[in-house]
VOGU-3710 file (C-alpha; in Angstrom, 3 decimals, decimal comma):
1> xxxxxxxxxx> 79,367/123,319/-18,256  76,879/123,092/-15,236  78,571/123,067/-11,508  77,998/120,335/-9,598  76,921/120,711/-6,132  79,153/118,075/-3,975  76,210/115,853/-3,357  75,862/115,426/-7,163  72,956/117,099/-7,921  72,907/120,460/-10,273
11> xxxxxxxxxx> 73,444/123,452/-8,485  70,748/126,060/-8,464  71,972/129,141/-10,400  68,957/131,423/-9,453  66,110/131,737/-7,207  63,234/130,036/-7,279  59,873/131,710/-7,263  57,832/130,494/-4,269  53,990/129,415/-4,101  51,740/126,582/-4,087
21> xxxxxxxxxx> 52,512/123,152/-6,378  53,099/123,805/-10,122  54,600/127,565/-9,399  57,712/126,412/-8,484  57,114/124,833/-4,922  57,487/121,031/-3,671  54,645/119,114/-5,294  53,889/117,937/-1,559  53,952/121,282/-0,266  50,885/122,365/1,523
31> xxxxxxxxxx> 49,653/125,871/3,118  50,693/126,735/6,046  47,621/127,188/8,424  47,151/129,816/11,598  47,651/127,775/14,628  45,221/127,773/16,977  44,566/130,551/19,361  46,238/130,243/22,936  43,645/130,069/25,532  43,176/133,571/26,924
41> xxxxxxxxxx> 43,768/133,955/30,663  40,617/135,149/33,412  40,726/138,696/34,049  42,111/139,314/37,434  39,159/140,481/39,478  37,935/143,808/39,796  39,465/145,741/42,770  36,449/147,170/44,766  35,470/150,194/45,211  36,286/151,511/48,845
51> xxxxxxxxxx> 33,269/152,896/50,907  33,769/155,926/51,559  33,649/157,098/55,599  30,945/159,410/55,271  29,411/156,033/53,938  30,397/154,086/56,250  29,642/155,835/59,209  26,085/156,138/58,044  25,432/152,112/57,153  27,318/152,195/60,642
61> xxxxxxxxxx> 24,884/154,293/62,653  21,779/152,522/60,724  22,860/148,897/61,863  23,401/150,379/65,810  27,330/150,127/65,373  29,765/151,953/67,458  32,221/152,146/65,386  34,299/155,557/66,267  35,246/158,411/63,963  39,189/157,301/63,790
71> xxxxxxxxxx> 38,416/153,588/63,143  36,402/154,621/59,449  39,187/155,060/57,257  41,371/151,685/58,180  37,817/149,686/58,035  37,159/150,971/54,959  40,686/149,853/53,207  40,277/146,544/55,919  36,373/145,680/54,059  37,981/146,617/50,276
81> xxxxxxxxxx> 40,811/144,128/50,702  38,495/142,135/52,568  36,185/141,449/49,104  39,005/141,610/46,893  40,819/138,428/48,528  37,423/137,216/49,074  36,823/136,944/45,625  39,830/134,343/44,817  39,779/132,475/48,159  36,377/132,649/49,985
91> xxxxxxxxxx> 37,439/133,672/53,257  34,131/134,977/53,816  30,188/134,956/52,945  30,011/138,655/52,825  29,699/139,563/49,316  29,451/142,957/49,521  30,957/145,884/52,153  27,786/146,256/53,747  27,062/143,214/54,463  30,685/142,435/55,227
101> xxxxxxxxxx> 30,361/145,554/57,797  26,828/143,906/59,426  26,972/140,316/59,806  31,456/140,418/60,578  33,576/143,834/61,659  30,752/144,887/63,659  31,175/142,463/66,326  34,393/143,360/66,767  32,997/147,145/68,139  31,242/145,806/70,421
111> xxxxxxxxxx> 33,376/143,054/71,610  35,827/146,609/72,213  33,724/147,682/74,679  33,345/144,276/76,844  36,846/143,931/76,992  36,931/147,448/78,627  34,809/146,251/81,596  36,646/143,083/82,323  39,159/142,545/85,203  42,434/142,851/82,563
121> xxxxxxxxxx> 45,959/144,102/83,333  47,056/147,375/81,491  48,346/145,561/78,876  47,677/142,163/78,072  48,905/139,768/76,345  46,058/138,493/74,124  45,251/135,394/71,834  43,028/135,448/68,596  42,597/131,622/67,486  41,747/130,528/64,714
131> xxxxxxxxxx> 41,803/134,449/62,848  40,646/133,235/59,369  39,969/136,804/58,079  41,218/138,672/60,557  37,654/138,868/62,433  37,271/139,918/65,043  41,235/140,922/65,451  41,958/143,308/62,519  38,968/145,445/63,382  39,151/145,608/67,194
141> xxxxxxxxxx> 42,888/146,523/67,276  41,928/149,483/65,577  40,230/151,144/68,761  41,291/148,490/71,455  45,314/149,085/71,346  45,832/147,555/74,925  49,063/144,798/75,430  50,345/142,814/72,532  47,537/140,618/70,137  49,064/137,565/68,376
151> xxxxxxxxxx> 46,382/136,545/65,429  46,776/132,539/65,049  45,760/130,797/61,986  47,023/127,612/60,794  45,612/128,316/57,179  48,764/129,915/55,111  47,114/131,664/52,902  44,507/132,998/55,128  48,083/134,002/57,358  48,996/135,676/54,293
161> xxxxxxxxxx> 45,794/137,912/54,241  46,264/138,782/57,722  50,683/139,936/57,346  48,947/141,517/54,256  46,226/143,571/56,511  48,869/144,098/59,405  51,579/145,679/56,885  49,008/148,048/55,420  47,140/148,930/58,339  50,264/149,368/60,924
171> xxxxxxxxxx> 47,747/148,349/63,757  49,958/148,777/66,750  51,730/145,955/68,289  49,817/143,303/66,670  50,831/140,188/65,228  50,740/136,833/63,037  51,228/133,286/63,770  51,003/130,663/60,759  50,634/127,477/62,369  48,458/125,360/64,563
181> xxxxxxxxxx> 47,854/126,145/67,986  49,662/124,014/69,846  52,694/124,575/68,228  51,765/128,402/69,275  51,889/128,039/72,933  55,206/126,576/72,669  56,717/129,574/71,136  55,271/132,276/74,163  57,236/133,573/76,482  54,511/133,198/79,601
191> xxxxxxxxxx> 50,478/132,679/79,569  47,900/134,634/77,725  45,769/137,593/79,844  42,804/136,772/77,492  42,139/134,287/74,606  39,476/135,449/71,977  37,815/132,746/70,148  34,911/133,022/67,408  34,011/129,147/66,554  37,448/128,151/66,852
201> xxxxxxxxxx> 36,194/124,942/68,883  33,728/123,799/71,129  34,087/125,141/74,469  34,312/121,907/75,893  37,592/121,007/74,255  38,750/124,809/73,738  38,482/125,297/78,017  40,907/122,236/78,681  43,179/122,722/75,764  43,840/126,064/77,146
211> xxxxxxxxxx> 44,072/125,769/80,768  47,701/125,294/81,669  48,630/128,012/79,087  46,447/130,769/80,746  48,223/133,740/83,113  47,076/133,718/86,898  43,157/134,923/85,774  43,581/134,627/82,507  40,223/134,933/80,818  38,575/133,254/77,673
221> xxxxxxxxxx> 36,247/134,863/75,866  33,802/133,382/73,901  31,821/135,284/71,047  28,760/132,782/70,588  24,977/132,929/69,351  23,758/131,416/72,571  25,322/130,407/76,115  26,688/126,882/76,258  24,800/124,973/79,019  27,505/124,132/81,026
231> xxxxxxxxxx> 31,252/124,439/81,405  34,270/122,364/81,911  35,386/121,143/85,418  37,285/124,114/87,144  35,770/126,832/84,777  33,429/129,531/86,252  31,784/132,345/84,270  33,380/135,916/84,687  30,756/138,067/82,596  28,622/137,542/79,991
241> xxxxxxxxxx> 27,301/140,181/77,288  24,441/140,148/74,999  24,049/142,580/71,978  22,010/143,362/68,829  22,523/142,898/65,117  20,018/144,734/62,524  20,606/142,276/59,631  19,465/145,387/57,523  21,530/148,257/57,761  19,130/150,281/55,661
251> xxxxxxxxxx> 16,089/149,957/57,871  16,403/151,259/61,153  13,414/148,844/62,454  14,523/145,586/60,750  14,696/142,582/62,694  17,669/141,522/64,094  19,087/139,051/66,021  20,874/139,098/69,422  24,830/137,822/69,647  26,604/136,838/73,264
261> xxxxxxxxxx> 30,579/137,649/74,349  31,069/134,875/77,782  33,966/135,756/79,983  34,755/132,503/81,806  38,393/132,185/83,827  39,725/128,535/85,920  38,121/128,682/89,492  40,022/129,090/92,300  39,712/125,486/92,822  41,598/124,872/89,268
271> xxxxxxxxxx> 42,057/121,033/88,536  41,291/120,166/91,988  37,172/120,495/90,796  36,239/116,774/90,992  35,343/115,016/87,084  31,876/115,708/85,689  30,062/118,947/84,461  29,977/122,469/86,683  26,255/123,842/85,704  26,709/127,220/84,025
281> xxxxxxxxxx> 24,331/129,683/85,927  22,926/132,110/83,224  22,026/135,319/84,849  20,781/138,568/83,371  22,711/139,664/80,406  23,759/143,374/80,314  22,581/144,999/77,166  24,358/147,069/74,812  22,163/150,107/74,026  22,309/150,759/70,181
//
């Protein structure tokens, strides 16, 4: 006698041999098929390939760059990183360390040397606004040391670049604020010695947006293509600076075009300048021989 099974139906007694209808399968059965293929991630982009100083020095020296022995090694990791964010966030235009060395981190050589000729305390207490890619912070601090450098972006992940750059490069006594500005100034102890800004804002809303948060002749300084045609009420030029960039590092004759550092501080007078616009008196620019 056959076993039942306890739902009634015949239990099996032996195996059944697998495979398509008519072999001893379900007559609906039908073959299983290869599901699909998972979408394959992007490859994470290539790291690039540092410059190496001996490199560096000479793409340097061809685009009229002073950019001293000891600084070659940190700008070379600074311009690698530089590209490799670059290449998943567009910080810059630069797509390649030459070009990144030209056109941005040179500015920041010269810029070094202007700040040695102004009227500045021993060790200021400076303000970068607006730091986007660390230019022209991250490459200055690495031969202009002087005082205490806050770099302020309001971007995070562009503030992530820059704790990135700071951690690797252990530039001395500089540092990172995520946030805007104004929230900034609330969270100094006293008034800046000297503001940097590259394009952070017009100079006629960057001057008055700045001027009760200065230190007794604290100076602005402006990095700019040309010379604005007047200032603010109360503001009066310290020093201005012109200074060539080859656009071609390779060519030692290529034509070039000529960049501008302004120094401008309050007047004496301060707020007590009566409304309207204080004509900005250009005088001769003192060159940077390259």
């Amino acid at each position: 006698m056959q076993k039942r099974s306890p739902h009634g139906s015949r239990a099996r007694t032996g195996r059944q041999p697998s495979g398509p209808s008519g072999t001893g399968g379900p007559a609906s059965a039908k073959p299983r098929t290869a599901s699909p293929a998972r979408a394959s991630r992007p490859a994470a982009p290539p790291v690039p390939t540092p410059p190496a100083p001996e490199a560096l020095a000479d793409c340097a020296r061809r685009a009229g760059l002073p950019v001293p022995e000891q600084a070659l090694r940190p700008l070379a990791l600074y311009l690698t990183e530089l590209l490799r964010w670059n290449s998943v966030m567009n910080l810059v235009g630069a797509r390649d360390w030459r070009e990144a060395l030209v056109d941005l981190a040179g500015d920041s050589f010269h810029l070094a040397a202007f700040l040695a000729d102004l009227p500045l305390p021993a060790a200021p207490l400076h303000w970068d606004l607006g730091s986007g890619a660390g230019l022209p912070g991250i490459p200055l601090r690495m031969v202009w040391e002087r005082g205490n450098y806050w770099l302020v972006e309001a971007r995070e992940k562009r503030a992530l670049f820059l704790s990135r750059m700071l951690y690797s490069l252990r530039l001395p006594r500089t540092h990172v604020h995520r946030g805007r500005v104004e929230h900034f100034f609330g969270t100094q102890p006293r008034g800046a010695d000297c503001v940097i800004s590259r394009a952070f804002m017009p100079p006629g809303t960057l001057l008055p947006l700045l001027a009760p948060h200065l230190a007794p002749d604290g100076l602005v300084i402006l990095l700019c293509n040309r010379l604005p045609d007047a200032l603010p009420p109360g503001w009066e030029r310290v020093m201005h600076r012109d200074y060539g960039v080859r656009r071609r590092a390779d060519a030692a004759s290529s034509t070039g075009e000529t960049r501008r550092f302004l120094a401008v501080r309050l007047s004496r007078e301060g707020a007590g300048v009566p409304s309207g616009v204080v004509p900005f008196a250009e005088t001769p620019s003192r060159e940077v021989r390259q």
